[in-house]
KEPA-216568 format. One line per field, with one value per residue (C-alpha): residue in one letter; x negated, y, z. Coordinates in steps of 0.02 Angstrom, whole numbers. Last residue first. Layout:
<nodes>
residuo: c(a:...)
x: c(X:...)
y: c(Y:...)
z: c(Z:...)
</nodes>
This chain:
<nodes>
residuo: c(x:x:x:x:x:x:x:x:x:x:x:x:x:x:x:x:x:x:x:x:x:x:x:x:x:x:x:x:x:x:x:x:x:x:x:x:x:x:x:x:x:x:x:x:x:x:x:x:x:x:x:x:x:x:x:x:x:x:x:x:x:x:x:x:x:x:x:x:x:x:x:x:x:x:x:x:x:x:x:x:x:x:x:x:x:x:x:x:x:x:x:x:x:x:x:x:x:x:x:x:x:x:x:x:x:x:x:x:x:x:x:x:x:x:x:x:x:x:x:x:x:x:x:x:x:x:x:x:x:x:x:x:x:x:x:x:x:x:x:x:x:x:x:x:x:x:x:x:x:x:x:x:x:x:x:x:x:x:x:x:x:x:x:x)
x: c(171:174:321:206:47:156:227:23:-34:106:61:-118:-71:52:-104:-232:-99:-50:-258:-272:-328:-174:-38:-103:-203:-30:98:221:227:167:310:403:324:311:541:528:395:549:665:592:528:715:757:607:718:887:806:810:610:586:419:321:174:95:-78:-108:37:233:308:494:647:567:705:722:622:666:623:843:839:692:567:511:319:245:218:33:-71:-53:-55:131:145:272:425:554:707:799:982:1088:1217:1122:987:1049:964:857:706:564:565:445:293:290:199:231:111:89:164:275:382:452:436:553:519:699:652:776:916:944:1097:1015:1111:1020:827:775:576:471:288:140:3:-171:-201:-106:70:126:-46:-52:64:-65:-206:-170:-179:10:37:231:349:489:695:870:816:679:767:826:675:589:749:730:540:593:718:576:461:605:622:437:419:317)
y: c(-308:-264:-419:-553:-509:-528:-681:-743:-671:-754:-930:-882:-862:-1003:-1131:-1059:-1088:-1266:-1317:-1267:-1091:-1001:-1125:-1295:-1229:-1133:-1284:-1240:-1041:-1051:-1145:-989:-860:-949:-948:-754:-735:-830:-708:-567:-664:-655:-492:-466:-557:-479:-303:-179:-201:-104:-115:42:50:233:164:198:78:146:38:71:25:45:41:201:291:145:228:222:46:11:-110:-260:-289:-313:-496:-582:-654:-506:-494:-499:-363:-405:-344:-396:-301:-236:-169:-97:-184:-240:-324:-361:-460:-450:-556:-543:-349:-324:-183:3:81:294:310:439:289:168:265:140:110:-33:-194:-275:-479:-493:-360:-175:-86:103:198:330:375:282:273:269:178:251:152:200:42:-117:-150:-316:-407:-345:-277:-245:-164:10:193:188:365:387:449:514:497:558:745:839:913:759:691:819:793:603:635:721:604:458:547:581:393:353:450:584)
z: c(-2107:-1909:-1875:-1962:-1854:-1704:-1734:-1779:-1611:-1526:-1617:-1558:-1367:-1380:-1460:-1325:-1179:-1235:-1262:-1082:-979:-937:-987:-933:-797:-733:-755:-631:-610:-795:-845:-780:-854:-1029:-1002:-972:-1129:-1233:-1176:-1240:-1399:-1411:-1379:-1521:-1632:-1599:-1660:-1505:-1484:-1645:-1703:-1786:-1899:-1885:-1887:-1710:-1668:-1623:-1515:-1499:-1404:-1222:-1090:-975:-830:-693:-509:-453:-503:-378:-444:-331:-335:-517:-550:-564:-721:-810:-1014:-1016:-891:-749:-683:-546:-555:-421:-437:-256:-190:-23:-138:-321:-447:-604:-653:-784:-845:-955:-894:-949:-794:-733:-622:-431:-350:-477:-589:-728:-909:-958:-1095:-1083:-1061:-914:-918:-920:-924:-896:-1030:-1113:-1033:-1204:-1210:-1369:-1328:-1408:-1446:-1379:-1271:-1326:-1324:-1387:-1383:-1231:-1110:-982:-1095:-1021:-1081:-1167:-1242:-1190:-1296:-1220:-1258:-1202:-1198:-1118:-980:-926:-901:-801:-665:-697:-648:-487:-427:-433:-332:-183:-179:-152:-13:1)
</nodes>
């Protein structure tokens, strides 16, 4: 089947359910922003997504919530180039039409809940988007050296600020 016709079916589903889905998250991909067992809010509402928006998106018989990296147009239609921020590769080109919606809220096991909308997590967005690309350039500096320890654990520390 192709991969199209999948994606028209789960925006039928979705639209039956109303402009949002929680989504039990059963990956460590997006770590430590997302870890496994959270549940991830998705807005199906409007679709204007940009670089550093955290999507879900139908990929093969999955539905993956990776941040979106790049976006750019291929015969007039949107592409976006994903990739989890615990991966060391990029997604393969995402289809427009196979985006689910953004993700505007984690929601942790303990009930704690982040709200990606807030102008500061757009900007640690944006800041994972510029890591990704040092990386490209630098990558035993950034996955394995002193720099990429000290970012992981200033990360950790952001994050640990944002929960309490």
């Amino acid at each position: 089947m192709p991969s199209s016709l999948i994606c028209e079916a789960v925006f039928d589903i979705k639209k039956t359910i109303g402009d949002q889905t929680q989504l039990t998250v059963r990956g460590w991909s997006m770590r430590p922003l997302i870890e496994f067992g959270d549940v991830v809010v998705v807005d199906h509402g409007s679709l204007v997504l940009k670089a550093g928006d955290i999507i879900a998106y139908k990929h093969e018989a999955r539905i993956i919530v990776h941040r979106i990296i790049r976006r750019f147009e291929v015969n007039g239609r949107i592409v976006y180039i994903g990739k989890g921020d615990a991966n060391s590769k990029i997604d393969p080109r995402i289809s427009h039409d196979c985006v689910l919606g953004r993700v505007h809220t984690v929601i942790k096991p303990n009930n704690r809940t982040l709200h990606l909308t807030k102008p500061s997590w757009r900007f640690v967005g944006k800041a994972f988007i510029l890591w990704v690309t040092v990386a490209r350039f630098f990558p035993r500096w950034t996955t394995h050296g002193v720099l990429g320890r000290k970012l992981r654990h200033l990360l950790g520390r952001v994050l640990s600020l944002a929960w309490n």
